[in-house]
VOPAGU-2260 file (C-alpha; in pm, 1 decimal, decimal comma):
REM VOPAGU-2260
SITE   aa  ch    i         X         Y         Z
SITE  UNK   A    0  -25370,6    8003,3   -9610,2
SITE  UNK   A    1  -25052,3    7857,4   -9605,6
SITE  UNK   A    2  -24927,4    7566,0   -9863,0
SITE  UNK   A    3  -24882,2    7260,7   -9633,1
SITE  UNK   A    4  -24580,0    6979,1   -9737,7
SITE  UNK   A    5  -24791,6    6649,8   -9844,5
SITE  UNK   A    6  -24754,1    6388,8   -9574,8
SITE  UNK   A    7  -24550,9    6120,5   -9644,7
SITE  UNK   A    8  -24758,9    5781,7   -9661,5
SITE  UNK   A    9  -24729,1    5586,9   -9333,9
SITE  UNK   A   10  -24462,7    5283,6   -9362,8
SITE  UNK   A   11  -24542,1    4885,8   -9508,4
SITE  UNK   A   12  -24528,0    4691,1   -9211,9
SITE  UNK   A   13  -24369,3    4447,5   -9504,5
SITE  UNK   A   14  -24295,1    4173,4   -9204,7
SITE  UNK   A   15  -24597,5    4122,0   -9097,3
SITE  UNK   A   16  -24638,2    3873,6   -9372,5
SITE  UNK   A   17  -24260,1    3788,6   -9317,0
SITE  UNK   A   18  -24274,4    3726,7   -8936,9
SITE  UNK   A   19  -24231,7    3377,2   -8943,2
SITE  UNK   A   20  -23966,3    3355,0   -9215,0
SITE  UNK   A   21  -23771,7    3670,1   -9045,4
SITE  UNK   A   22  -23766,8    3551,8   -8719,9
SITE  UNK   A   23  -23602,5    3191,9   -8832,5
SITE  UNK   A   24  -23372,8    3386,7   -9020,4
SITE  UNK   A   25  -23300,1    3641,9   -8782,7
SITE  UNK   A   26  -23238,5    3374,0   -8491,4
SITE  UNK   A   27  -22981,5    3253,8   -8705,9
SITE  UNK   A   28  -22779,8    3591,7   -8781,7
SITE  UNK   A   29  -22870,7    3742,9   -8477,5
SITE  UNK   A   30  -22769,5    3403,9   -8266,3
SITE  UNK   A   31  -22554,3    3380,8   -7973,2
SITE  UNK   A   32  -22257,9    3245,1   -8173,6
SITE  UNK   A   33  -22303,7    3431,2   -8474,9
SITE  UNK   A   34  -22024,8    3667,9   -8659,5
SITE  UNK   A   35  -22270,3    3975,9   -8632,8
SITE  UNK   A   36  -22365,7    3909,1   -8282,0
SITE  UNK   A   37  -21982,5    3842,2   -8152,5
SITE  UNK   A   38  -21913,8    4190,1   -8293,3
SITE  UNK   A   39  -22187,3    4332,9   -8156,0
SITE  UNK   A   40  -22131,2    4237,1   -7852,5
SITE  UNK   A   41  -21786,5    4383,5   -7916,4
SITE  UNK   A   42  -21954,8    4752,5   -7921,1
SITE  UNK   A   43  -22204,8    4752,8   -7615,7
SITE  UNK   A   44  -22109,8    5074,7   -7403,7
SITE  UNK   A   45  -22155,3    5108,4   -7058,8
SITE  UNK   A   46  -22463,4    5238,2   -6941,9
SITE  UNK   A   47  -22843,8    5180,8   -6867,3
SITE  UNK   A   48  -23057,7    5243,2   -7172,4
SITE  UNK   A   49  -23053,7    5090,9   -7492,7
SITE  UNK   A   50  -23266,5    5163,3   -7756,3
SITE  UNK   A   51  -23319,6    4902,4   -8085,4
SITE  UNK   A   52  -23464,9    5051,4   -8361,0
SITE  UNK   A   53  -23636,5    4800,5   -8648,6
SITE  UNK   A   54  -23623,9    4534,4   -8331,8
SITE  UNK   A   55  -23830,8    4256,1   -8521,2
SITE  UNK   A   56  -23843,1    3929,3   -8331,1
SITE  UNK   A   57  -23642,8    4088,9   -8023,0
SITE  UNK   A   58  -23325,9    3845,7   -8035,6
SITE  UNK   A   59  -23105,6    4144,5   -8018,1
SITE  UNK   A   60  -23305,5    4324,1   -7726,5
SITE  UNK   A   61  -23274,7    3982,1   -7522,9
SITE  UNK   A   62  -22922,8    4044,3   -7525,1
SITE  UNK   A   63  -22918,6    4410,5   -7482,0
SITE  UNK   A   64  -23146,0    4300,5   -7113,7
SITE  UNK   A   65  -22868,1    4123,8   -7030,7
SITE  UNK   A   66  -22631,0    4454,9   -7051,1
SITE  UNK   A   67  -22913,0    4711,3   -6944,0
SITE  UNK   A   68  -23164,5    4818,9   -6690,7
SITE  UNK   A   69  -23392,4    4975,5   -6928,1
SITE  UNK   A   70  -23452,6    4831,2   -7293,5
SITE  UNK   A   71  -23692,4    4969,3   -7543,4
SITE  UNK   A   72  -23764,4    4797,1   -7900,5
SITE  UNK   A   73  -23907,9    5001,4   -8188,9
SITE  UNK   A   74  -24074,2    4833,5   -8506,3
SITE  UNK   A   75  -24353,8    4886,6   -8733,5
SITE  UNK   A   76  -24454,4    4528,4   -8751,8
SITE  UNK   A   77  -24712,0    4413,8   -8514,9
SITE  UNK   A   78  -24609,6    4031,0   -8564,8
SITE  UNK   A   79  -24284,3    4010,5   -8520,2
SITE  UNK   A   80  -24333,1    4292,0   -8175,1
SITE  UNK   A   81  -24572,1    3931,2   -8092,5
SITE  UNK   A   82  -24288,8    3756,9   -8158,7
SITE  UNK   A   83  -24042,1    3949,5   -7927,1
SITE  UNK   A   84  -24301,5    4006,0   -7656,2
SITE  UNK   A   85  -24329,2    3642,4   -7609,3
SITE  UNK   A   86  -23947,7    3559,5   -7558,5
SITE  UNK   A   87  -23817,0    3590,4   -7153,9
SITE  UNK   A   88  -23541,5    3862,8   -7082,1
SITE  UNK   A   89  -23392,5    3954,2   -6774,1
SITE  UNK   A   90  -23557,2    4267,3   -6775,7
SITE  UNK   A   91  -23889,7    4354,4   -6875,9
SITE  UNK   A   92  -23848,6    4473,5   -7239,9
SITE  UNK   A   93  -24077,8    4759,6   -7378,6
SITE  UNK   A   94  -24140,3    4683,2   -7758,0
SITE  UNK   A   95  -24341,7    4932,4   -7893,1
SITE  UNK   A   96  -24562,6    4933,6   -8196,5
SITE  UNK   A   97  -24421,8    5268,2   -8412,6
SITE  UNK   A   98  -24190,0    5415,8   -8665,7
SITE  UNK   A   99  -23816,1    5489,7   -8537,5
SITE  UNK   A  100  -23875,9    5850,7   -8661,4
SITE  UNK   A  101  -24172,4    5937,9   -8433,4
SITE  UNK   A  102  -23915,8    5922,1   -8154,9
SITE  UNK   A  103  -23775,3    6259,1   -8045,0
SITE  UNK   A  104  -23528,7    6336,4   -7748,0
SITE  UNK   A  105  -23800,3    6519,5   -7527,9
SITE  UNK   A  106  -24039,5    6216,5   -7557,0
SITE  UNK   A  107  -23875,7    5957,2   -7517,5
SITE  UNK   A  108  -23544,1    6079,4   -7354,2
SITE  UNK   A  109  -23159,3    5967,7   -7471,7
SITE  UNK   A  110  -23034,3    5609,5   -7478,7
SITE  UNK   A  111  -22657,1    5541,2   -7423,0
SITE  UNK   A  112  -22690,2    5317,3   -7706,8
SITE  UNK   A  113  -22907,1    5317,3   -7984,4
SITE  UNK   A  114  -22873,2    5028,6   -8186,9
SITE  UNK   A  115  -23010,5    4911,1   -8561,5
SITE  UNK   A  116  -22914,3    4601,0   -8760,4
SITE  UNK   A  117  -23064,2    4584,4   -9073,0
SITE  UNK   A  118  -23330,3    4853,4   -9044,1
SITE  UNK   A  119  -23197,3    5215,2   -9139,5
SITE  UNK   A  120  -23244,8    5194,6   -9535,8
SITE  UNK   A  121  -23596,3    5101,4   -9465,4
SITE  UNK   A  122  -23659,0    5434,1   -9284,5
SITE  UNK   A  123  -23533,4    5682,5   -9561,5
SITE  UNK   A  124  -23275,0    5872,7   -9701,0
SITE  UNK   A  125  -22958,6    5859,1   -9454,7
SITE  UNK   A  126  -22924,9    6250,3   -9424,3
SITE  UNK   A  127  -23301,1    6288,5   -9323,7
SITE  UNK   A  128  -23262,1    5933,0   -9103,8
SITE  UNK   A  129  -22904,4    5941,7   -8919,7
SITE  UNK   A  130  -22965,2    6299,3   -8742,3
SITE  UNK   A  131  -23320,1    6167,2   -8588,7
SITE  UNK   A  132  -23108,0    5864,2   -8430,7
SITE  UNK   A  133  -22805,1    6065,7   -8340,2
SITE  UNK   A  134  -23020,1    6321,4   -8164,1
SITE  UNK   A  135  -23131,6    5999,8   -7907,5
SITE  UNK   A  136  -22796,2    5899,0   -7804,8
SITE  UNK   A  137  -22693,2    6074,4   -7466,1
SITE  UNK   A  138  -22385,8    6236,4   -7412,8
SITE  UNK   A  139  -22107,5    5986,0   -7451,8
SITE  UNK   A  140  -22336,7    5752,5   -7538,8
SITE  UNK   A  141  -22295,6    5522,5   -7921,0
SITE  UNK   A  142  -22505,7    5455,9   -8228,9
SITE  UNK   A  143  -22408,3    5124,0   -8332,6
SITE  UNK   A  144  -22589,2    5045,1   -8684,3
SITE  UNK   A  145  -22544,2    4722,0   -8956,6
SITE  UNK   A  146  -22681,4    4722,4   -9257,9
SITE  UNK   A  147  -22741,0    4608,0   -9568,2
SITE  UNK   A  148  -22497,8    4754,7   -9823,3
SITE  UNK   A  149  -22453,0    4694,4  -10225,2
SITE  UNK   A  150  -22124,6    4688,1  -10418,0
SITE  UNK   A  151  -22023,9    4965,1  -10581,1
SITE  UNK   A  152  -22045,2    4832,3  -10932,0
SITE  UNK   A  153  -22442,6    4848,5  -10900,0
SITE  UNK   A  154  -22561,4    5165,8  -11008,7
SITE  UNK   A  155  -22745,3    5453,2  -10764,5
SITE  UNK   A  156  -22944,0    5421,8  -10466,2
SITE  UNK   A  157  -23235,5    5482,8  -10732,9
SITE  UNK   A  158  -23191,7    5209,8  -10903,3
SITE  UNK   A  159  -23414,9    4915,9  -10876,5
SITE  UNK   A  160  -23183,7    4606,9  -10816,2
SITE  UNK   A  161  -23209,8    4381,9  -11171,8
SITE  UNK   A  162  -23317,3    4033,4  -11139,4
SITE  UNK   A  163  -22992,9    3871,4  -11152,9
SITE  UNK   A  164  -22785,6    4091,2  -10843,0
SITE  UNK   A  165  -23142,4    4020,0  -10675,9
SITE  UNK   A  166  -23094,3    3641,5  -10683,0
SITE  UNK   A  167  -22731,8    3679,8  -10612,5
SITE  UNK   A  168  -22794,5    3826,4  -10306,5
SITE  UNK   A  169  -23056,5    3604,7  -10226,6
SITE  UNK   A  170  -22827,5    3278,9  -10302,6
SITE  UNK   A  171  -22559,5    3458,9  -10095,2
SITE  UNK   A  172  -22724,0    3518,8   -9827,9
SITE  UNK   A  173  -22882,9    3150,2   -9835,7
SITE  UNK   A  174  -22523,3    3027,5   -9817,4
SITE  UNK   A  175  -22393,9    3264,2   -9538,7
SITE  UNK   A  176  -22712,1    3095,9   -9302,6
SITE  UNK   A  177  -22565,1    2767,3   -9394,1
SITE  UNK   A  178  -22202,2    2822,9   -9336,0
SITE  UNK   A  179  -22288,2    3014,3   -8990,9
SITE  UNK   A  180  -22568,9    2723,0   -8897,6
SITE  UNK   A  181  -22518,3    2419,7   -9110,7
SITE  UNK   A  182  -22896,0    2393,9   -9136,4
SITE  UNK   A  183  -22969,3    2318,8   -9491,1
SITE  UNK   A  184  -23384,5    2366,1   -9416,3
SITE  UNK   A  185  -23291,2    2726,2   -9224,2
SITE  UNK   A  186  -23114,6    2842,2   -9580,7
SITE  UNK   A  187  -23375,1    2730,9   -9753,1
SITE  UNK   A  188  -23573,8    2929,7   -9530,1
SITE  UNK   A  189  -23401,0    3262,6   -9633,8
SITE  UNK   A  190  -23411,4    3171,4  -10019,7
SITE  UNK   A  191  -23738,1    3156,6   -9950,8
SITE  UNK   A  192  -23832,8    3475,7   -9766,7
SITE  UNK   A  193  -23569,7    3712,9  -10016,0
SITE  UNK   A  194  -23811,9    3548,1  -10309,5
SITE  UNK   A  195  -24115,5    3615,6  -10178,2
SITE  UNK   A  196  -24370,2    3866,8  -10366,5
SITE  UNK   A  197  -24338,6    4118,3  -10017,4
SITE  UNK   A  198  -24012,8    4064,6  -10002,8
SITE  UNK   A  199  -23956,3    4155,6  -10384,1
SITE  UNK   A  200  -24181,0    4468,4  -10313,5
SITE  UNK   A  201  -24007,3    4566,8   -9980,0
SITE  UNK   A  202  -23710,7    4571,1  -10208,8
SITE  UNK   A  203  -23795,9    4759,0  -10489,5
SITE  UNK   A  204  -23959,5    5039,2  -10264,2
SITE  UNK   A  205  -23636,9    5062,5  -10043,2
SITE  UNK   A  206  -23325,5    4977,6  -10187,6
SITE  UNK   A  207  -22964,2    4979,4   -9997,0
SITE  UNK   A  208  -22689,7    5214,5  -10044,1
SITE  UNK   A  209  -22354,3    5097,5  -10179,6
SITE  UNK   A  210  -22083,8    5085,3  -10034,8
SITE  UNK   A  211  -21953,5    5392,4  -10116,9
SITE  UNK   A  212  -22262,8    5584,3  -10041,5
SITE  UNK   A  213  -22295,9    5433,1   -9688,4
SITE  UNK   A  214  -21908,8    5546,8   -9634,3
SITE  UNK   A  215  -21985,4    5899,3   -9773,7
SITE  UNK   A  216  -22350,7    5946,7   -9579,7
SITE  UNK   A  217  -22237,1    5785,5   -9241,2
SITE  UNK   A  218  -21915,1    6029,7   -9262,2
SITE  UNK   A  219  -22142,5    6326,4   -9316,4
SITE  UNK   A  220  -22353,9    6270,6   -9108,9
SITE  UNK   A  221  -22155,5    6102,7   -8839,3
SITE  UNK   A  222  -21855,7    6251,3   -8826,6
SITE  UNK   A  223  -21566,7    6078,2   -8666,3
SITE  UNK   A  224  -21749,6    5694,7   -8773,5
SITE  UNK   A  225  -21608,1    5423,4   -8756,6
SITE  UNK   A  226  -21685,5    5218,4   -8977,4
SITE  UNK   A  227  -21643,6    4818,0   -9055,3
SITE  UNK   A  228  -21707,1    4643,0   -9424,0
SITE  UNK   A  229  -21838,6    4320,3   -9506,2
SITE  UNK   A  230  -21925,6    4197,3   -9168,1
SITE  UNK   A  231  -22083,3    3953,8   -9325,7
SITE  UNK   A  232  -22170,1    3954,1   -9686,6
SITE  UNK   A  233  -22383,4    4256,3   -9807,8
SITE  UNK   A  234  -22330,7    4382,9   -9428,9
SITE  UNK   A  235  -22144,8    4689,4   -9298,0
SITE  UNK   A  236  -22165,5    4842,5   -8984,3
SITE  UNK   A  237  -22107,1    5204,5   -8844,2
SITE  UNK   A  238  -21998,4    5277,9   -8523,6
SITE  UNK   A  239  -22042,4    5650,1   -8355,7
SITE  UNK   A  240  -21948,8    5810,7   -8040,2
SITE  UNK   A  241  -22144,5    6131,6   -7932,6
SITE  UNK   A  242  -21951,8    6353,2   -7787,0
């Protein structure tokens, strides 16, 4: 009898008791006029399928059916796949209900773009995460990914975040809704969500890489990146172009 490697405990679907908060948050950042939306636009390849993994509400994969024939959305949260099935695209979106890394190149085929925006440091480690989505983009085809990053000042990826850089973050990112909405209730929104108890646990059980370690990971594992800093505050973004 062979030893077997323990399986690793299925994913917290931590939004599901976020949903509502998320998705008024996410409509926000994610919103047609937004900084992280202009330059995402900025990225779209050519092409007609599109992949979003960690989709949430489906604001982003509304605007990838714009672009492509066939769009597929990928999240472990029932409620906010609700969410997204229930907003209109001009083509019929397929959100489905699993992790990003149960999808494999012979099941589900290649994507010319495979897309994340704040999802990848929920999945895992980046050199166990980045190959599984790099293996799904076609030939010639991009990975596009934004995501939360720390400065460099903080410590190691093992670290749990101490109260203080928690709130900061939390204040910050309460300010950068404002400034890109001018909604004062829509800030208070986020303040909200980043203090709540599952958002506090989501946090400690998956914390961001700095800075340097997303520059040092995404070059590894990505080589030839391109990447962008402080898209907006405690965002950076990776661009990659398979061969």
């Amino acid at each position: 009898m062979t030893d077997q490697a323990p399986v690793p405990p299925p994913p917290q679907p931590y939004f599901d008791d976020l949903a509502d908060l998320y998705e008024r948050f996410t409509s926000i950042r994610d919103g047609a006029t937004s900084p992280v939306r202009s330059w995402l636009v900025g990225q779209l390849p050519k092409g007609q399928r599109a992949l979003d993994i960690g989709c949430g509400g489906g604001n982003n994969c509304v605007m990838l059916a714009e672009r492509y024939d066939e769009v597929v959305g990928v999240d472990i949260s029932r409620r906010m796949l609700d969410i997204a099935a229930a907003k209109p695209a001009r083509v019929p979106v397929r959100y489905q209900h699993r992790s990003a890394l149960d999808l494999t190149p012979a099941a589900d085929g290649t994507f010319d773009l495979v897309m994340s925006v704040n999802a990848v440091f929920h999945l895992g480690p980046a050199p166990r995460v980045l190959p599984r989505l790099r293996d799904l983009v076609a030939p010639g085809g991009r990975l596009v990914v934004i995501d939360v990053t720390r400065p460099d000042a903080t410590g190691t990826d093992t670290d749990a975040a101490p109260p203080a850089e928690r709130d900061t973050y939390a204040f910050d990112t309460a300010r950068t809704i404002y400034e890109v909405s001018g909604d004062a209730d829509a800030a208070a929104d986020s303040l909200r969500m980043m203090l709540h108890p599952r958002w506090l646990e989501m946090s400690a059980a998956h914390m961001p890489l700095t800075y340097g370690e997303f520059v040092r990971a995404y070059r590894e594992q990505l080589p030839g990146v391109r990447i962008t800093r402080d898209l907006i505050p405690t965002m950076s973004a990776a661009v990659w172009d398979a061969p």
